[in-house]
C-alpha positions in Angstrom: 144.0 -67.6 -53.1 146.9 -68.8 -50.9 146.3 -70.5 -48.1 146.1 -69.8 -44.4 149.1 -70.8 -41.9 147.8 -73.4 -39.8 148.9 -71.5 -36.9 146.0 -68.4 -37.7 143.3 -68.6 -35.3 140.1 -69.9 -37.3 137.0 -67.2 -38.1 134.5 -68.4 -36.2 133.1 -65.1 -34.9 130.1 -65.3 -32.8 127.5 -64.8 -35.4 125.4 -62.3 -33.2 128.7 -60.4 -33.9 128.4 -60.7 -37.2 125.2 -59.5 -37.3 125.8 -56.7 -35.2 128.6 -55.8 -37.3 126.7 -55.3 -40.2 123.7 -53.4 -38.3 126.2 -51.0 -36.8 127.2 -50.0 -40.5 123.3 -49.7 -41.6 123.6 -53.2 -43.4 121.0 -55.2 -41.7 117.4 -53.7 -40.2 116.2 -54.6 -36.8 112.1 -54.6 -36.1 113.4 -51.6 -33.4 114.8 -49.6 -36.6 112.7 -46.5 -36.7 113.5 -46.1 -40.1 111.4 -48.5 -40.6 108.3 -46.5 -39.5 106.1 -44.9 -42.0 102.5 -43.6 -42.7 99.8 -45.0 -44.2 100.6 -44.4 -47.6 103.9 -45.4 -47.7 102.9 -48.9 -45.6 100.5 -49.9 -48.7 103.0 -49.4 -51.5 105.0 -51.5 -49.2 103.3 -53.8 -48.8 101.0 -54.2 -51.6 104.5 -55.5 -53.2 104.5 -58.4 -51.6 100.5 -59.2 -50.3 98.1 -59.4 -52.9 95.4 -59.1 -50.3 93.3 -55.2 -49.9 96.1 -53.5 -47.7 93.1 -50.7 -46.8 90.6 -53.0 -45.9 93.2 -54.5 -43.6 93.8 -51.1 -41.5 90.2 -50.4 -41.7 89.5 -53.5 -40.1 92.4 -53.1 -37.6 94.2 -56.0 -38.2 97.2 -53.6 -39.1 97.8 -51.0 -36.4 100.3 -48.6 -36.0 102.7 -48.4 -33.2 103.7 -44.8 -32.9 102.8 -41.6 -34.2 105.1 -38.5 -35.2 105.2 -34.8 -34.1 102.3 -33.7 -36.1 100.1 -37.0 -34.7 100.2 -39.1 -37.7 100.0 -42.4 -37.3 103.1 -44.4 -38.0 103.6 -48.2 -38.6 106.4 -50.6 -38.2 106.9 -52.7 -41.8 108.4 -55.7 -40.4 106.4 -56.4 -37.3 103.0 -55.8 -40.0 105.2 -58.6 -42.3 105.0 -60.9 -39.3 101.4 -60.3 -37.9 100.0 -60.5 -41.5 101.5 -63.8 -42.2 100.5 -64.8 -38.5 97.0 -63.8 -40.0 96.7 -66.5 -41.9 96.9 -69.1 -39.3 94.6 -67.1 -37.1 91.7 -67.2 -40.1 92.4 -70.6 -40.2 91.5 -71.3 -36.8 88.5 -69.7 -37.5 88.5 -67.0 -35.0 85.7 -64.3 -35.5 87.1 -60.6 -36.5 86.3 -59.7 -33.4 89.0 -61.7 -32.0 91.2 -61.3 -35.1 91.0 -57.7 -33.4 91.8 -57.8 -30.4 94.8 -60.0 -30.9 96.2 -57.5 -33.5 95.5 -54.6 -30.8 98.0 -56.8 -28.6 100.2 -58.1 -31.1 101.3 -54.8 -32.4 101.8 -52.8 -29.3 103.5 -55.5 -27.4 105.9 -56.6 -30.3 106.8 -53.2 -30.8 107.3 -52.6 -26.7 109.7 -55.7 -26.2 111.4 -54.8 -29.5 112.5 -51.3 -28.1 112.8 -52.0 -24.6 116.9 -52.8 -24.3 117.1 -51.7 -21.1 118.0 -55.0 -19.2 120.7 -55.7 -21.8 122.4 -52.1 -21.3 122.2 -52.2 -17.5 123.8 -55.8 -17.6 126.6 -54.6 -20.2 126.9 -51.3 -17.6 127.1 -54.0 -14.6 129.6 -55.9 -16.0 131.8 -53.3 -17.7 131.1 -49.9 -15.6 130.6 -48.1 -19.0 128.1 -47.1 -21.3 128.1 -49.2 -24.7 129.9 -47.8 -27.6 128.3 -48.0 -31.1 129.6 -51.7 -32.1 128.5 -52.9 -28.8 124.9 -51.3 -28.8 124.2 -52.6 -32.0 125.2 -55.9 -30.3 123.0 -55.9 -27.6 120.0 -54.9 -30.1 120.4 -58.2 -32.0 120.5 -60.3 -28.9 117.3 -58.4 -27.6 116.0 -59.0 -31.1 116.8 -62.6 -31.2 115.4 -63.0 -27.8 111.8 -61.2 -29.0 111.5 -63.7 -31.7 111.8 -66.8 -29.6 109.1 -65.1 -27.7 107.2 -64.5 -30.9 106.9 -67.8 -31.9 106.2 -68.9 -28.4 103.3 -66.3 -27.9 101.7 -67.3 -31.2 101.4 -70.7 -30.2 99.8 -69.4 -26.9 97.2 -67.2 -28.9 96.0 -70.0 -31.2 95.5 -71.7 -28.1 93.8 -69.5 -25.8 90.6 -67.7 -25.4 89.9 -64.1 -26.1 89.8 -63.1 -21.8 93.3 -65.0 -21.9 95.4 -62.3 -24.2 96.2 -59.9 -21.5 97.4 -63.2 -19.4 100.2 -63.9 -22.3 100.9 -60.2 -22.8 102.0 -60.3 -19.1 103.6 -63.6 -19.6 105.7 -62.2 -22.6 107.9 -59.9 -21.0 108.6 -62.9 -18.5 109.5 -64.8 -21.4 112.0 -62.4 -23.1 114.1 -61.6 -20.3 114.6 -65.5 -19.5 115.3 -66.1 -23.1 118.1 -63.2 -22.6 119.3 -65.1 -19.2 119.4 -68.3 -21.4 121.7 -66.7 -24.1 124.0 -66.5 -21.5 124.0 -69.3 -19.2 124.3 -72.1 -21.4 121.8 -71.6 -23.9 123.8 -71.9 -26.4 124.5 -75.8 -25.3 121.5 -76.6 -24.9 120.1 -76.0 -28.4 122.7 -78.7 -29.2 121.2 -81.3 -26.3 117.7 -80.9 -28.2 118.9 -81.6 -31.6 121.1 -84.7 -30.1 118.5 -85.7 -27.6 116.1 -85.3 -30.7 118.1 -87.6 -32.9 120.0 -90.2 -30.3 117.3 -91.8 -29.2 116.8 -94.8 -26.7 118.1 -97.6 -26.4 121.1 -95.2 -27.4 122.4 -93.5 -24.6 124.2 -89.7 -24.6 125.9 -87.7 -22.0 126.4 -83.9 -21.3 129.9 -82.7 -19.9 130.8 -86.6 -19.0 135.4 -86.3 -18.1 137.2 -87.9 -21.1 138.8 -90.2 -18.7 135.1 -92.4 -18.6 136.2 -93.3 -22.0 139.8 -93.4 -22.5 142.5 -95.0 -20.8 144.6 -92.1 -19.5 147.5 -95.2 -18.8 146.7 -96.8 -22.1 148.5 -94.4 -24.5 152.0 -92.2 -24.1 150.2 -89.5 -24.2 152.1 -85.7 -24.6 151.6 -83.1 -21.6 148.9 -81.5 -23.3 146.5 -84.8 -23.7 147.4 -85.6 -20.7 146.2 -82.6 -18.8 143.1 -83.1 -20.6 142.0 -86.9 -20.4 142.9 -86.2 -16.2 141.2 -82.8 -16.4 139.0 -82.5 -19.5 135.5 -83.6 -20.8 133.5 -84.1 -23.7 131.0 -81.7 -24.4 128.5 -84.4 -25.2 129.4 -87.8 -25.6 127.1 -90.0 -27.7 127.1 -93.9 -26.5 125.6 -97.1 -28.1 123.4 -98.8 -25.9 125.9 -100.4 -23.8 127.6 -97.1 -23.0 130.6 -97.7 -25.2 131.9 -94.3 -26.8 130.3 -94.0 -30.5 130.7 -90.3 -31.4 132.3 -87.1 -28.9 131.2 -83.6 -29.6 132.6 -80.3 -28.6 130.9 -77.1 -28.6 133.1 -74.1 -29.7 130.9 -71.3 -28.6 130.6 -68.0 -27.6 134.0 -66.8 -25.6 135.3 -70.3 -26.8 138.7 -68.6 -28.3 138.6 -65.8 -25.7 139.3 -62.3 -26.0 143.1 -61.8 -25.9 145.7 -63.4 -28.4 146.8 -65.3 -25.5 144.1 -66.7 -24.7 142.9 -67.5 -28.8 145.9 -69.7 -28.8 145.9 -71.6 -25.5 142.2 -72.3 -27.5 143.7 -73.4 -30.4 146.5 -75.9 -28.8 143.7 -77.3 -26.6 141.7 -78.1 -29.4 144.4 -79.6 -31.2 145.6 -81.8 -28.2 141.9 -83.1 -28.3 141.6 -83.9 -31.5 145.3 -85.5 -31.2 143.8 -87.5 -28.2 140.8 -88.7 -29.6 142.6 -89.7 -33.1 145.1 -91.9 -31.0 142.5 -93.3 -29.1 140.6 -94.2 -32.0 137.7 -92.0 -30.6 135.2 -90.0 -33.5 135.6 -85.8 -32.9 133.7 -83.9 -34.1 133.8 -79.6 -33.2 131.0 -77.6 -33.6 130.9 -73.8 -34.1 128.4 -71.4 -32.1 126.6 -71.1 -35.6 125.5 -74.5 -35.0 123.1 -73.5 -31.9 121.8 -70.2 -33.6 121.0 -70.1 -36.8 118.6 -72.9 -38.8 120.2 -74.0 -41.6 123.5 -75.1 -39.8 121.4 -76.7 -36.8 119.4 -78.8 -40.0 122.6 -79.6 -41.1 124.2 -81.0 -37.9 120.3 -82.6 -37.5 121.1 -84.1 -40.7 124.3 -85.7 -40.3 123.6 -87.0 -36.6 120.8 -89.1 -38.2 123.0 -90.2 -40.8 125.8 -90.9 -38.6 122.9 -93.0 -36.1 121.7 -95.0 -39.4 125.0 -95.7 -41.1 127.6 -96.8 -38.3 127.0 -100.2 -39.4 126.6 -99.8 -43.4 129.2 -97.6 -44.3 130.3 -99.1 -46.9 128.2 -96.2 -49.5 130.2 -93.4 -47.3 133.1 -94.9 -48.5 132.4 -94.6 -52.1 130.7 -91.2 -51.8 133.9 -89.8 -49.8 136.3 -91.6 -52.4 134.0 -89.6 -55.1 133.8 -86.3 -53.3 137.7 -86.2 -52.5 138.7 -86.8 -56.0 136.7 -84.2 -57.5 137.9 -81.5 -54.9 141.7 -82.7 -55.5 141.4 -82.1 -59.2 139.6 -78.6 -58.6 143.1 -75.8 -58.6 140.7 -74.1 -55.8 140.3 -76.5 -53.7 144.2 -78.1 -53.4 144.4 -78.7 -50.1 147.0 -81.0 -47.9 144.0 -82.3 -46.2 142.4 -84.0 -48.4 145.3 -86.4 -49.0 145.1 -86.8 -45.2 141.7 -87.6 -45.0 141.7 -90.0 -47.6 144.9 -91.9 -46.3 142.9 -92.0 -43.3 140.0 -92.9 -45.1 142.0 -96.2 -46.0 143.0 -96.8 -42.5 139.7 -96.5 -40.8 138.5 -99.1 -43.7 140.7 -101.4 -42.8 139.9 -101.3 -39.4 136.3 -101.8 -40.5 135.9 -98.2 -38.1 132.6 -97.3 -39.4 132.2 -94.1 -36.5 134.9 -92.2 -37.7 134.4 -93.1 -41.8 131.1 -91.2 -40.6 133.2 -88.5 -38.9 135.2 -87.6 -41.8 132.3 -86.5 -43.8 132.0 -84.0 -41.3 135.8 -83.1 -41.8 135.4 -82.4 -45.4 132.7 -80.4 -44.4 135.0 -78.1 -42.5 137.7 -78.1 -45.3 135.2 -77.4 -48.7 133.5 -74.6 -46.2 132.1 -72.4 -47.2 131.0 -74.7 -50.6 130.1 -77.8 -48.8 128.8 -80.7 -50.5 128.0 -82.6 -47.4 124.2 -81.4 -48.0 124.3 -83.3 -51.3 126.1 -86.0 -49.7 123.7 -86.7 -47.1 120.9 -86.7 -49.4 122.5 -89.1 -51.6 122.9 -91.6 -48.0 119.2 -90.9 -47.5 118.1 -92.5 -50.8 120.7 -95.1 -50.2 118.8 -98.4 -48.7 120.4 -98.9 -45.4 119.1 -101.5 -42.7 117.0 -100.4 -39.8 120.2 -100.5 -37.0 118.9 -97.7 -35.0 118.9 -99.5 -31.5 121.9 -101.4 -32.6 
């Protein structure tokens, strides 16, 4: 595999994108899928594969409902929104609701799920708003995954609410639903996205550590204190740290930047004014001896990359002081991937000559930060879960308000 020319834009499609990409083509099923409707004989072969519970008894009882029915009036039910109520089910039994109640919640449930799942509308009329056009295929299927994304938050929100709430509360949250999907949907796009990342750092920074959100680069490096080139200097005078995470006298520990949605842009242009901006910040921040680290819009969507970032925050929190195990580890890991053919890579001899500087300096922030680095370069094989891990079971001295 040869490798790419450091001047190619990186891949770091918006994963709704991807997504969308995929349903477009008939890869990946949305809960508004119709094929996913079927009778009741086909529901119980569906799901008897997977639920070793009496699939009849269940519709008899009406805790599985259908949502539509066909020409001839035959009932027809949605697989994956029964998936979700049935393993909902088993915290509502829990609670100890009667069937009664079990019910009327499914009665809801199904109906409502089903209505929010297929109503698009707001996204189409904001996509006809803002580009005086319908949608073509690409972009429908586009909208549908942010409209499914948005139902799910309020799934999981609503459910909460239900195990909560008394029996002549349900049509109170049904009403409260449809409030909560179209601000979810406003969210995605009005800095949503960034503050996914504020939970996880607000979750993990804790006091007496202190963090700030869109605080100008100049409140924590010199502008006069370096020659710096046009590009930095623009920056420093004119540019900010997406969140900048302080020790508890406010001195500079970690910077983070959030490459999000419409981060690179749309045109070429504009993909590589991105890219030399980036790279004049993390030229900036290296000569100022300031920890980078960039994070991709993955990293406020989806769950395993948001554990991940958890992850190392915590790490990075509990280790600025006891590095000296990241060195070894790093030492470990970068031999390994510079014997692997697959993995030869001109950045691996940078980071560990950096390594070597950074130790020197006793620079125990950006040791930290270069785990995240070799993240980025073994991607999309990282070890850093494995590596973290390995920190965890490493003792290491309670430092956290240090």
């Amino acid at each position: 595999m040869s490798e790419a020319s450091n001047n190619d834009p990186p891949n770091r499609e918006d994963p709704f994108v991807a997504i969308a990409r995929l349903v477009a083509k008939g890869e990946w099923g949305l809960h508004d899928d119709r094929g996913l409707l079927m009778p009741k004989e086909e529901l119980i072969e569906a799901l008897k594969a997977r639920y070793s519970r009496d699939i009849q008894q269940l519709i008899d009882n009406h805790l599985i409902v259908p949502v539509e029915q066909d020409q001839s009036g035959i009932p027809l039910y949605n697989t994956l929104i029964c998936f979700d109520f049935l393993k909902f089910l088993e915290r509502i039994e829990q609670a100890g609701f009667p069937l009664v109640f079990q019910q009327a919640i499914a009665e809801m449930y199904y109906d409502l799920i089903w209505q929010l799942c297929t109503d698009i509308e707001y996204e189409v009329m904001h996509f006809k708003q803002q580009y005086g056009r319908e949608p073509n295929r690409l972009q429908l299927a586009h909208l549908r995954v942010i409209n499914e994304w948005a139902v799910s938050n309020v799934i999981t929100r609503m459910q909460d609410d239900i195990l909560a709430c008394k029996p002549e509360e349900l049509d109170m949250i049904r009403k409260r639903a449809a409030k909560w999907k179209k601000a979810t949907l406003k969210g995605a796009r009005l800095g949503y996205a960034e503050g996914e990342i504020e939970k996880i750092v607000k979750a993990v920074w804790r006091p007496s550590l202190q963090y700030f959100r869109e605080r100008e680069i100049k409140a924590f490096i010199d502008p006069k204190g370096y020659h710096w080139t046009k590009e930095e200097g623009r920056l420093i005078w004119g540019g900010h740290f997406d969140f900048a995470l302080c020790n508890e006298k406010g001195i500079l520990c970690l910077a983070i930047d959030y490459q999000g949605k419409g981060h690179y842009g749309k045109m070429k242009d504009e993909t590589r004014y991105a890219n030399r901006r980036d790279a004049a910040k993390r030229s900036l921040c290296e000569k100022a001896g300031v920890p980078l680290i960039q994070l991709s819009a993955e990293h406020a969507f989806l769950g395993n990359h948001q554990k991940l970032f958890q992850h190392f925050l915590a790490v990075f929190r509990d280790r600025r002081h006891d590095y000296t195990p990241v060195v070894a580890l790093l030492r470990e890991r970068v031999h390994l991937d510079s014997s692997d053919s697959t993995l030869t890579d001109h950045r691996l001899a940078n980071l560990l000559h950096r390594l070597d500087i950074y130790e020197m300096q006793g620079n125990g922030n950006s040791i930290l930060v270069l785990l995240w680095e070799l993240h980025q370069i073994q991607a999309p094989l990282s070890s850093l879960p494995t590596m973290l891990d390995k920190l965890d079971r490493t003792e290491s001295p309670d430092l956290h308000g240090v």
